[in-house]
N, CA, C and O atoms as a GROMACS GRO file, in nm:
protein
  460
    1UNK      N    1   8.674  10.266  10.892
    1UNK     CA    2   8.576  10.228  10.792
    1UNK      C    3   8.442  10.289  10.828
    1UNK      O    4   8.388  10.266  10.937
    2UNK      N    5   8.399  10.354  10.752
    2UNK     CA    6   8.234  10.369  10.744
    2UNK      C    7   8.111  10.259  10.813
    2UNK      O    8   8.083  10.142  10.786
    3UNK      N    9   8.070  10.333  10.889
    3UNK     CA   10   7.939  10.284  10.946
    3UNK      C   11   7.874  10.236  10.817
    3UNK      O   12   7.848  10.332  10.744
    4UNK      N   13   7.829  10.080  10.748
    4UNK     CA   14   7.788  10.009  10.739
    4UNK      C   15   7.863   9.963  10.592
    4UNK      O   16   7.808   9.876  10.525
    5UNK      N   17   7.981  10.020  10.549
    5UNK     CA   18   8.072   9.967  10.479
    5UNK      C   19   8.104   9.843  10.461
    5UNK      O   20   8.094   9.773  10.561
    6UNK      N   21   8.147   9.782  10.345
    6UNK     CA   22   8.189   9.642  10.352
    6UNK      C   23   8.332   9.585  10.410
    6UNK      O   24   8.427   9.621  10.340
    7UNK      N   25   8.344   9.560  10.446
    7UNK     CA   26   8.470   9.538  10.536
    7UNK      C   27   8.561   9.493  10.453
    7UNK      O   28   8.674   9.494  10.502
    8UNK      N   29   8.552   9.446  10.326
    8UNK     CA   30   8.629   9.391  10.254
    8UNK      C   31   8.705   9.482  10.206
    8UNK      O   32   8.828   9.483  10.208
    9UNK      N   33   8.591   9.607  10.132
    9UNK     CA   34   8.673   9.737  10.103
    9UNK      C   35   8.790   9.821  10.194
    9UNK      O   36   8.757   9.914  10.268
   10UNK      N   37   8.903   9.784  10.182
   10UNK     CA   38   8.992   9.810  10.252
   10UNK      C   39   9.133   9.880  10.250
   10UNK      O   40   9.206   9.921  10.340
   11UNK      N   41   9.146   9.878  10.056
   11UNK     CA   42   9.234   9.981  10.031
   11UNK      C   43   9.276  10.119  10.037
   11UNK      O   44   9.208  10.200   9.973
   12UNK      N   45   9.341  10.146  10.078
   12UNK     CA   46   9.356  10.298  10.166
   12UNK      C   47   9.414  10.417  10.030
   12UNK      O   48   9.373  10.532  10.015
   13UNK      N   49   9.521  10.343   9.943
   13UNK     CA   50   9.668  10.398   9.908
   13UNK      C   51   9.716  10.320   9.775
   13UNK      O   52   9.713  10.201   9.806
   14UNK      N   53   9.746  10.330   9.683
   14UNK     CA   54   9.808  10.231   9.604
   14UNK      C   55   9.917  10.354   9.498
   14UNK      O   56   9.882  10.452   9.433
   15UNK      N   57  10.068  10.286   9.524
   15UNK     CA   58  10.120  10.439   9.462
   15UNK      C   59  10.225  10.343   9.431
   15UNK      O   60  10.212  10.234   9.486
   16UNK      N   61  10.346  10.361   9.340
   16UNK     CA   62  10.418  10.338   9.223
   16UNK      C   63  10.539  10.362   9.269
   16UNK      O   64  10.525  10.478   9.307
   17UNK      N   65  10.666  10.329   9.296
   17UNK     CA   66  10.769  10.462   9.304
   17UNK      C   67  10.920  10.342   9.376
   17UNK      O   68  10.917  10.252   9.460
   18UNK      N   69  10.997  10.381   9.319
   18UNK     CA   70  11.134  10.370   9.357
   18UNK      C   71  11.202  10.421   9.467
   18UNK      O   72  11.316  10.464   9.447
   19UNK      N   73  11.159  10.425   9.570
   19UNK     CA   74  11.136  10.478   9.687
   19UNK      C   75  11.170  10.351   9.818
   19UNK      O   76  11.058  10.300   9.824
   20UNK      N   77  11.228  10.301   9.888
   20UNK     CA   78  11.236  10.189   9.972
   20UNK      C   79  11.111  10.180  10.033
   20UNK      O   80  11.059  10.282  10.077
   21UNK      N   81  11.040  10.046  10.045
   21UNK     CA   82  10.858  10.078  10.094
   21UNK      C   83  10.901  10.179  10.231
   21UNK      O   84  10.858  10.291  10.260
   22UNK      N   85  11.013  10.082  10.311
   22UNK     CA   86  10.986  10.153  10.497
   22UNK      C   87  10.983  10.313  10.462
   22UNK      O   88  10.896  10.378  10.521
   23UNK      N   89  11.060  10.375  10.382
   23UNK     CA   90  11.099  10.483  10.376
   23UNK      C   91  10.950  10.590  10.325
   23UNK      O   92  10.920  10.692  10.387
   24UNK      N   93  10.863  10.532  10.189
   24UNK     CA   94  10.795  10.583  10.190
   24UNK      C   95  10.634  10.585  10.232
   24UNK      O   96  10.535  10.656  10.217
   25UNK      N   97  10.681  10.443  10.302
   25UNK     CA   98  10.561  10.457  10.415
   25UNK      C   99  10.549  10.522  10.524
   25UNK      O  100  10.441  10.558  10.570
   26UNK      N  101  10.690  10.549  10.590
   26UNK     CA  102  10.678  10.670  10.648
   26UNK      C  103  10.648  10.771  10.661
   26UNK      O  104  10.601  10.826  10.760
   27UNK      N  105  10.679  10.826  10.525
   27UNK     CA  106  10.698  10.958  10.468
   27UNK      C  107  10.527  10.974  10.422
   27UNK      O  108  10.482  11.087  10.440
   28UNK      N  109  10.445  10.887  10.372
   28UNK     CA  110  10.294  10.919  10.381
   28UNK      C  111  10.241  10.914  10.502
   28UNK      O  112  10.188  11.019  10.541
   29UNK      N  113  10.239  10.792  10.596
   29UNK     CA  114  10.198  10.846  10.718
   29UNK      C  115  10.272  10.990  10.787
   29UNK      O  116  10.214  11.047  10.879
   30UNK      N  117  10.372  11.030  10.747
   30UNK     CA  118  10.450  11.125  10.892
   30UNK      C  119  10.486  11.281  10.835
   30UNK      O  120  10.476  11.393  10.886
   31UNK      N  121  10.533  11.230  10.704
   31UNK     CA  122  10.575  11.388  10.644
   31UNK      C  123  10.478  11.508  10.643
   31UNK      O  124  10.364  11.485  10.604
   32UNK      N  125  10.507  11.622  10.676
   32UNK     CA  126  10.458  11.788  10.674
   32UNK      C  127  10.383  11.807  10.540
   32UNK      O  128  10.283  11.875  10.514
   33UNK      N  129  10.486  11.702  10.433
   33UNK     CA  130  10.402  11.786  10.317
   33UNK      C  131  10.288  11.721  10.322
   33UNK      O  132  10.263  11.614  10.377
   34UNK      N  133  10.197  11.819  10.238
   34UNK     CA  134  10.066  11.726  10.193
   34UNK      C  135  10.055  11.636  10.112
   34UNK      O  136   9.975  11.544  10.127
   35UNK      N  137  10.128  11.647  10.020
   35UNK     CA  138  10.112  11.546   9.897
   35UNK      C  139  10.200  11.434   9.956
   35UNK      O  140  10.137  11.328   9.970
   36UNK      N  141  10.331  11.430   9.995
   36UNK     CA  142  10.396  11.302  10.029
   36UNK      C  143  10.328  11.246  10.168
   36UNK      O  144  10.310  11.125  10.181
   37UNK      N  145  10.286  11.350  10.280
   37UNK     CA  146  10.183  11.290  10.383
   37UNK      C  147  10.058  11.280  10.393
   37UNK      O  148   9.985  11.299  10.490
   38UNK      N  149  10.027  11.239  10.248
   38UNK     CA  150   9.864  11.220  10.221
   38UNK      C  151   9.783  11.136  10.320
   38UNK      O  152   9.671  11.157  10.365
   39UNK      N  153   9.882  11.019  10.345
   39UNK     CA  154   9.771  10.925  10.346
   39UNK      C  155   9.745  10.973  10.536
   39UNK      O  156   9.632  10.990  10.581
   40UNK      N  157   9.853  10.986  10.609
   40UNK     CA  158   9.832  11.023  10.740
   40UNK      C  159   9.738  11.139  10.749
   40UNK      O  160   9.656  11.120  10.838
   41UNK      N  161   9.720  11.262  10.680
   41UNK     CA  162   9.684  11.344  10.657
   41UNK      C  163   9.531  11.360  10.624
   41UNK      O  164   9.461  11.438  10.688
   42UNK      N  165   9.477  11.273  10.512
   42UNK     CA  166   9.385  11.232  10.495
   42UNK      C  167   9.305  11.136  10.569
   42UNK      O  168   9.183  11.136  10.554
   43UNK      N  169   9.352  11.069  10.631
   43UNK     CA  170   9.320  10.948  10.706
   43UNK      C  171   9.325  10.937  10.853
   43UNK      O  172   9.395  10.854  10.911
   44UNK      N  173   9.237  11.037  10.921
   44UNK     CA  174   9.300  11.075  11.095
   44UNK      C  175   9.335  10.934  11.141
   44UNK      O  176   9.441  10.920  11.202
   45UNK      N  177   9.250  10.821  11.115
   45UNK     CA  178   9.182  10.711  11.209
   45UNK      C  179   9.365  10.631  11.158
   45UNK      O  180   9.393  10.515  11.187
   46UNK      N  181   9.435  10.699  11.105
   46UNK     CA  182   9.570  10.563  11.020
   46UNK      C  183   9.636  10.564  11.174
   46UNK      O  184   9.665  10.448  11.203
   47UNK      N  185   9.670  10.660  11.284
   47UNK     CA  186   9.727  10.644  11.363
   47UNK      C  187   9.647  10.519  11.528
   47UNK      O  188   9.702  10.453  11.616
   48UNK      N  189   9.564  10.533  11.506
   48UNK     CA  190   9.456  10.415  11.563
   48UNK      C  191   9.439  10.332  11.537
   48UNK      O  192   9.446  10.268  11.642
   49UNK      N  193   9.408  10.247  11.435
   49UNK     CA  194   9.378  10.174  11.346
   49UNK      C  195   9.495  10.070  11.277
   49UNK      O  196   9.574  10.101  11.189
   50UNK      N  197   9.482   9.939  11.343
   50UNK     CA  198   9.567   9.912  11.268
   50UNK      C  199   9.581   9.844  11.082
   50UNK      O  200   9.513   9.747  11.048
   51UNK      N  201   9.640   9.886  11.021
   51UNK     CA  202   9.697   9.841  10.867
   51UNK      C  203   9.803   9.776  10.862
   51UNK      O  204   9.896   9.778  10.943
   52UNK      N  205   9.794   9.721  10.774
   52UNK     CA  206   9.898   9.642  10.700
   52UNK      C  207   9.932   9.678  10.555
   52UNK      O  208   9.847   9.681  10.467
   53UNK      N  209  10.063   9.704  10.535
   53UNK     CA  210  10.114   9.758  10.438
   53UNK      C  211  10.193   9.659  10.347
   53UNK      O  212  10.264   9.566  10.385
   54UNK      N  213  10.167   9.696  10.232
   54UNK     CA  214  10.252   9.562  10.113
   54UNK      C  215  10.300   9.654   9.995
   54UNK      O  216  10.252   9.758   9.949
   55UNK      N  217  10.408   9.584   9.962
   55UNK     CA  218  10.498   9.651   9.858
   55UNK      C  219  10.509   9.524   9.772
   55UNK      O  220  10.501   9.412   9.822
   56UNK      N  221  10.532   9.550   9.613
   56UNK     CA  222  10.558   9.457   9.521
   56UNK      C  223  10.646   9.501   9.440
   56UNK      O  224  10.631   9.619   9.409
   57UNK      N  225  10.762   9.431   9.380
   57UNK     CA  226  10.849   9.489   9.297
   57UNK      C  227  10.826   9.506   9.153
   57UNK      O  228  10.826   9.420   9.065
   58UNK      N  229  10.811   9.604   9.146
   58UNK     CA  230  10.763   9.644   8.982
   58UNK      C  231  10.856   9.584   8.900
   58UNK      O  232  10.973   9.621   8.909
   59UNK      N  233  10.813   9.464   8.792
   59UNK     CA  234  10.968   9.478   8.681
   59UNK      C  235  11.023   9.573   8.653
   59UNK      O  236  10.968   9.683   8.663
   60UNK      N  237  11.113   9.562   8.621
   60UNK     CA  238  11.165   9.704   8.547
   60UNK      C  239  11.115   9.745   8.400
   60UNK      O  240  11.125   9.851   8.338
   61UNK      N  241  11.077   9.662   8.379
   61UNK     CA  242  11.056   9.634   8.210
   61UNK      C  243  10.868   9.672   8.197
   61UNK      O  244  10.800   9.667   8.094
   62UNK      N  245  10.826   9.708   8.330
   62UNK     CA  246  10.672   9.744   8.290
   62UNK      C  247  10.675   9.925   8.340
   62UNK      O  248  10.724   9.985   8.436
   63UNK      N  249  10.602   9.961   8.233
   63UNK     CA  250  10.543  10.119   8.315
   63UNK      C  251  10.498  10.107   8.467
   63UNK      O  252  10.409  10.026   8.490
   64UNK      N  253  10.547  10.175   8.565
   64UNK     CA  254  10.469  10.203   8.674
   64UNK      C  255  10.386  10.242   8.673
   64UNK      O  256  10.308  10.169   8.733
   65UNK      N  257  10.324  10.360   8.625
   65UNK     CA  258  10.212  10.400   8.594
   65UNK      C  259  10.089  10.327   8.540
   65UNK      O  260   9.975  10.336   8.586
   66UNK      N  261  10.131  10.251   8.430
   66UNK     CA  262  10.053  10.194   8.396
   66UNK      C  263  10.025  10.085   8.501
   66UNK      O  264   9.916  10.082   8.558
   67UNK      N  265  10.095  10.019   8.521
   67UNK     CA  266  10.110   9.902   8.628
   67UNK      C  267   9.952   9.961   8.799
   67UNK      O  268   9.851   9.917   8.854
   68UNK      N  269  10.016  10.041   8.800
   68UNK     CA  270   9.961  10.119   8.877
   68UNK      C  271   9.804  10.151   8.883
   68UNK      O  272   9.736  10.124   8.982
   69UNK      N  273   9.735  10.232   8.727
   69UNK     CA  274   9.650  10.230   8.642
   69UNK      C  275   9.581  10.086   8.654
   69UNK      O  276   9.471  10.095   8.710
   70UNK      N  277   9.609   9.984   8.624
   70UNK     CA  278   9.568   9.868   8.623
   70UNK      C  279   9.540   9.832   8.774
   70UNK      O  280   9.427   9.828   8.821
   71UNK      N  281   9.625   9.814   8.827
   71UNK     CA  282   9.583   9.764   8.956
   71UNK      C  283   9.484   9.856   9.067
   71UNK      O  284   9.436   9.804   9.167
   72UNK      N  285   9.462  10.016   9.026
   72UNK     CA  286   9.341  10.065   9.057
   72UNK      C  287   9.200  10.012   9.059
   72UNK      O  288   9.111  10.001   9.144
   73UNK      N  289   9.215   9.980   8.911
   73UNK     CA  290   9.102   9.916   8.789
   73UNK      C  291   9.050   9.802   8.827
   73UNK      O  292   8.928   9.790   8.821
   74UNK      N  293   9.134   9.691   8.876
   74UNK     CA  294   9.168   9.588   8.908
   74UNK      C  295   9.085   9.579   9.066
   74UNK      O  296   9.006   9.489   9.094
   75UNK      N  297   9.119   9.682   9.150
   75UNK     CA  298   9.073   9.676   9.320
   75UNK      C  299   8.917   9.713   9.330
   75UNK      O  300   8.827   9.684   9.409
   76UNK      N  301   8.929   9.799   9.198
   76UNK     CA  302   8.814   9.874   9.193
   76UNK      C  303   8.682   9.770   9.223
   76UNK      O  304   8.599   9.761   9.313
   77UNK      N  305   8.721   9.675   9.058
   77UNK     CA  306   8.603   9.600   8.997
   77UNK      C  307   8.612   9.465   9.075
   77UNK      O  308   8.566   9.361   9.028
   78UNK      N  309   8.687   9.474   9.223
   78UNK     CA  310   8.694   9.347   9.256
   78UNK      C  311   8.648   9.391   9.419
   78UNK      O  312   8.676   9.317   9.513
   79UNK      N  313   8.561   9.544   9.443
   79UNK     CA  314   8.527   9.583   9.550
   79UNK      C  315   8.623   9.640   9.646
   79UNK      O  316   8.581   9.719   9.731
   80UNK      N  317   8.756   9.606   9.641
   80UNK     CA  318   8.861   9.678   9.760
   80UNK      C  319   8.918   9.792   9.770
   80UNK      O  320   9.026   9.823   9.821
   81UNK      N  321   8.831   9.858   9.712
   81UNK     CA  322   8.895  10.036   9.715
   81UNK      C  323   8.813  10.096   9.864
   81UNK      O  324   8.698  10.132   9.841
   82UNK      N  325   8.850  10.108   9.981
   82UNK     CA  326   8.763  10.170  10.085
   82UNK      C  327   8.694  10.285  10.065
   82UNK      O  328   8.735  10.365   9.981
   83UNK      N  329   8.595  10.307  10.129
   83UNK     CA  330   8.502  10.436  10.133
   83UNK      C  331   8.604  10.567  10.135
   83UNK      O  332   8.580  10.666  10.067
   84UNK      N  333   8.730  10.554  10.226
   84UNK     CA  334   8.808  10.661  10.265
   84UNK      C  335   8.967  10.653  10.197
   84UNK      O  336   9.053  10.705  10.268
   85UNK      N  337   9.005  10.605  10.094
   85UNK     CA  338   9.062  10.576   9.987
   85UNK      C  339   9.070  10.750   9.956
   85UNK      O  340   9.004  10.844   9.913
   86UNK      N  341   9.254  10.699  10.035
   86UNK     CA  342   9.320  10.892   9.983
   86UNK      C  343   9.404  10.888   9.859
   86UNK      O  344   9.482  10.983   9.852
   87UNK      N  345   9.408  10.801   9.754
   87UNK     CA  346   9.510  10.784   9.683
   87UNK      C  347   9.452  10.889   9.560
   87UNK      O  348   9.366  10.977   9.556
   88UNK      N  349   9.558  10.825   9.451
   88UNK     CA  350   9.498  10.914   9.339
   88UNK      C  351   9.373  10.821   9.288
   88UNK      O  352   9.335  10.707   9.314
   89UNK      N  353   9.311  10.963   9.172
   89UNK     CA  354   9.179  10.932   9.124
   89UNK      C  355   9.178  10.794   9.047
   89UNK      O  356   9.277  10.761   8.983
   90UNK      N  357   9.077  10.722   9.051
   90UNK     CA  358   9.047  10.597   8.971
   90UNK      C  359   8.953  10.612   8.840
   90UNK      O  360   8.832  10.598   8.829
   91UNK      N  361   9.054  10.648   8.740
   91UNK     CA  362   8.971  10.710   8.638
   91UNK      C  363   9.026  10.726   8.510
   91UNK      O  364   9.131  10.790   8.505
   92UNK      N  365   8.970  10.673   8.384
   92UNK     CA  366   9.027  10.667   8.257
   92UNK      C  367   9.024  10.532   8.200
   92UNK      O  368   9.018  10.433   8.272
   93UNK      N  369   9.028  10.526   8.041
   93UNK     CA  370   8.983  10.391   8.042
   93UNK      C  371   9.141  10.260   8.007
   93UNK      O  372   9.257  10.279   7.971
   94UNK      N  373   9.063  10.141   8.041
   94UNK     CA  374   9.204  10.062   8.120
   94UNK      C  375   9.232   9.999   7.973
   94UNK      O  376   9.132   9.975   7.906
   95UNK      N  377   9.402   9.960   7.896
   95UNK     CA  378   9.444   9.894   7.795
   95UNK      C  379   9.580   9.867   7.820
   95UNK      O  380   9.675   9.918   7.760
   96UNK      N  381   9.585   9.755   7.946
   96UNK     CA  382   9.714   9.765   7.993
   96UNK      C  383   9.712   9.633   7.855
   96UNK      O  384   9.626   9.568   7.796
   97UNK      N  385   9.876   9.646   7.853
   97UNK     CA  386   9.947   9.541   7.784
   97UNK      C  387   9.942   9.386   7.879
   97UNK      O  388   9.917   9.369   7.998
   98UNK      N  389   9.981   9.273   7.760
   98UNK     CA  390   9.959   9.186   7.854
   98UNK      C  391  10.076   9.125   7.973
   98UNK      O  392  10.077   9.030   8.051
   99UNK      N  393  10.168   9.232   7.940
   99UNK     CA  394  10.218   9.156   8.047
   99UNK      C  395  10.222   9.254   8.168
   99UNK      O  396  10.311   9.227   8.248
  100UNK      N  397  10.136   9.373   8.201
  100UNK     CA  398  10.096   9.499   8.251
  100UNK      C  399   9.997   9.407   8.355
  100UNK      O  400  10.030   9.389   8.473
  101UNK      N  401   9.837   9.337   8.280
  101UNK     CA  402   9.771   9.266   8.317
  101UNK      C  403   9.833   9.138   8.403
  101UNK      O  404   9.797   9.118   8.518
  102UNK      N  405   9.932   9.052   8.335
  102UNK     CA  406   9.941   8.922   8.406
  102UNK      C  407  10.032   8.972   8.527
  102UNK      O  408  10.057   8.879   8.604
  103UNK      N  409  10.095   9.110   8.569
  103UNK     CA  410  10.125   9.137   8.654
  103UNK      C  411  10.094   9.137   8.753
  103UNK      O  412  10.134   9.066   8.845
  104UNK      N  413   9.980   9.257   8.752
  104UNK     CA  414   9.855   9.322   8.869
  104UNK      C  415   9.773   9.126   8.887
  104UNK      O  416   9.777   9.083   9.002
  105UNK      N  417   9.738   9.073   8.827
  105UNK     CA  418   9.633   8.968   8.797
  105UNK      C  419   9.771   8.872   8.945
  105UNK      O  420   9.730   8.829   9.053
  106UNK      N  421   9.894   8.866   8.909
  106UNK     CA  422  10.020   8.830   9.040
  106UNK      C  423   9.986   8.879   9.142
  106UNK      O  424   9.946   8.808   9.234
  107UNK      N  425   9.994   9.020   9.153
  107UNK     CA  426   9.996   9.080   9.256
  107UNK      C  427   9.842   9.044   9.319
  107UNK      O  428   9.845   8.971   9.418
  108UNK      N  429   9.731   9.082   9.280
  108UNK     CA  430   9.592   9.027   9.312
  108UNK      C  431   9.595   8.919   9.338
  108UNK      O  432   9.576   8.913   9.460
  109UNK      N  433   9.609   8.809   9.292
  109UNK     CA  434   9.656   8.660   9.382
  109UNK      C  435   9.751   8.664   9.495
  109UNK      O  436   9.749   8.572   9.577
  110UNK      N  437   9.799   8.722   9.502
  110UNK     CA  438   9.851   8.735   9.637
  110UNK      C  439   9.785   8.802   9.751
  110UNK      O  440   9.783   8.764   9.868
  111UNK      N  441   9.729   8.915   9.697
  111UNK     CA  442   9.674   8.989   9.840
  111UNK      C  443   9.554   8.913   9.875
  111UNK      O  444   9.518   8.890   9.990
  112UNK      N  445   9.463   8.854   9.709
  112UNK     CA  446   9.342   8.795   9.744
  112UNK      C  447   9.321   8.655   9.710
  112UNK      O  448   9.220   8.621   9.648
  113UNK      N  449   9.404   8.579   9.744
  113UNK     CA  450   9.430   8.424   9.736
  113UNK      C  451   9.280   8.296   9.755
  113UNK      O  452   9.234   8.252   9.861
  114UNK      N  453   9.244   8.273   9.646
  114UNK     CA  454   9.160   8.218   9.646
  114UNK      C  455   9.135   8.034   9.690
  114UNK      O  456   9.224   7.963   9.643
  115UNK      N  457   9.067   7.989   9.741
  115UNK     CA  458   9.072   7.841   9.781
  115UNK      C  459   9.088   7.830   9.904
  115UNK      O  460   9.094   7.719   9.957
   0.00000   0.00000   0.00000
């Protein structure tokens, strides 16, 4: 984290995919390529540093993308996107459906559990 950063801001990564998490958490921290080993790649301090990694099961019945889209939107306007945030761009304007919203709005209660 950045010298005088908020500590709260802490999201590194947020990506979509049918992929087993162990498998493609590996494969961002460890893989050669660039694009699938972004986040190791981008992120010297990921091998130092410890993280914690979370996976959520997408319905099947919602866009990933969109799902995805939203919960950018979502980290954004709620401060937890980190200074050093290797993922894709956070950008375009947000009209998730509602059950797109009461998803991410799940998933956000969970990571950021209020009370």
């Amino acid at each position: 984290m950045s010298e005088g950063s908020d500590p709260s801001a802490d999201v590194l990564f947020v990506g979509v995919t049918n992929t087993a998490p162990a498998l493609r958490s590996w494969l961002q921290l460890n893989s050669s390529d660039k694009e699938l080993g972004r986040v190791g790649k981008r992120f010297a301090r990921i091998s130092t540093e410890p993280v914690d990694i979370y996976a959520y099961r997408v319905p099947p019945e919602l866009d990933r993308p969109h799902v995805k889209h939203a919960l950018l939107h979502a980290l954004s306007d709620a401060g937890r996107i980190a200074p050093e945030y290797v993922g894709f761009p956070i950008e375009g304007v947000l009209h998730p459906d509602e059950a797109v919203e009461a998803y991410v709005g799940e998933v956000m209660g969970q990571l950021y559990p209020t009370g």
